[in-house]
C-alpha positions, 0 to 999 in steps of 0.5 A, a space after each residue: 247673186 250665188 249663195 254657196 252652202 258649205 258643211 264639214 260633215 257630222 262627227 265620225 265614228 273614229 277620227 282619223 280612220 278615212 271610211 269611218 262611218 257617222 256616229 251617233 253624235 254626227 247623225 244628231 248634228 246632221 239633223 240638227 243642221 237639216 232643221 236649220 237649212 229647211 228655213 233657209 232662203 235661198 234654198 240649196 238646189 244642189 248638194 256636192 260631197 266628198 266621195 269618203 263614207 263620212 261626208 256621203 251620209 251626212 249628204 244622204 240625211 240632208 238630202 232625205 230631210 230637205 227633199 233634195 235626195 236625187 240633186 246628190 252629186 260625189 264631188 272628188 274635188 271635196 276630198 280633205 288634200 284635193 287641191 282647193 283653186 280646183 274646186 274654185 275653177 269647178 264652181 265657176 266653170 260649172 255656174 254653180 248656184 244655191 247649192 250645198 257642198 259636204 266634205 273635210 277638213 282642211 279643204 273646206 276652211 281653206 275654201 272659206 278662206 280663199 272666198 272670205 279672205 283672198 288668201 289660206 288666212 286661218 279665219 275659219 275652223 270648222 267644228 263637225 256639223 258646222 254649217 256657213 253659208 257664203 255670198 257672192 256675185 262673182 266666183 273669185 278669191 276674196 269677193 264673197 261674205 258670209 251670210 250666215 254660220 250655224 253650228 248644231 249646238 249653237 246658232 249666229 246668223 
């Protein structure tokens, strides 16, 4: 069984702006969220992120905070318009296990979507610092379920 990790990066410094760098808020939530992911079990073995300064950070905290600071890989097909069935053939190409990916949206919601639901459904929005953790046995459209959700500020497991 996979358990796949999925983070919108913490909150920017100016929403909009591509190279806008963490604010105080998201470095918050990002601690928050490494609180959280250091009693998790299947611990992350590997963290995945977005190329974009934002996403890095957020990454690079986790990653100091969890011990997981060389398990660090930039994954371009994390960027918020890379097309999403890409990544899915990446993660199943690549027997990707227990590990965390760091990136956008709309990429990440249509990620979830496309694991949860089988389709770009619209179930999942992701708040900045909003931590799913899905579960599957085969990396497919609609054959994984969610394991657990936590948000900085609030928590459903």
């Amino acid at each position: 069984m996979v358990t796949l990790y999925i983070l919108r990066h913490g909150e920017p410094q100016v929403y909009g702006k591509r190279d806008s760098p963490l604010s105080p808020q998201g470095r918050l939530q990002i601690s928050r969220v490494a609180e959280h992911m250091s009693r998790l079990a299947p611990y992350p073995v590997q963290i995945y992120t977005s190329p974009v300064l934002r996403a890095v950070q957020s990454a690079e905290q986790l990653g100091l905070a969890l011990g997981l600071v060389s398990s660090i890989r930039v994954e371009p097909r994390l960027l918020p318009d890379a097309d999403v069935e890409l990544l899915i053939a990446h993660l199943h190409d690549s027997e990707t296990q227990n590990a965390l990916l760091v990136g956008h949206i709309p990429q990440l919601e249509r990620l979830l979507n496309r694991f949860v639901d089988g389709c770009d459904s619209g179930l999942f929005r992701l708040a900045p610092g909003s931590l799913v953790g899905i579960t599957f046995d085969v990396c497919a459209a609609g054959c994984a379920r969610v394991a657990m959700q936590f948000h900085p500020l609030t928590s459903y497991s």
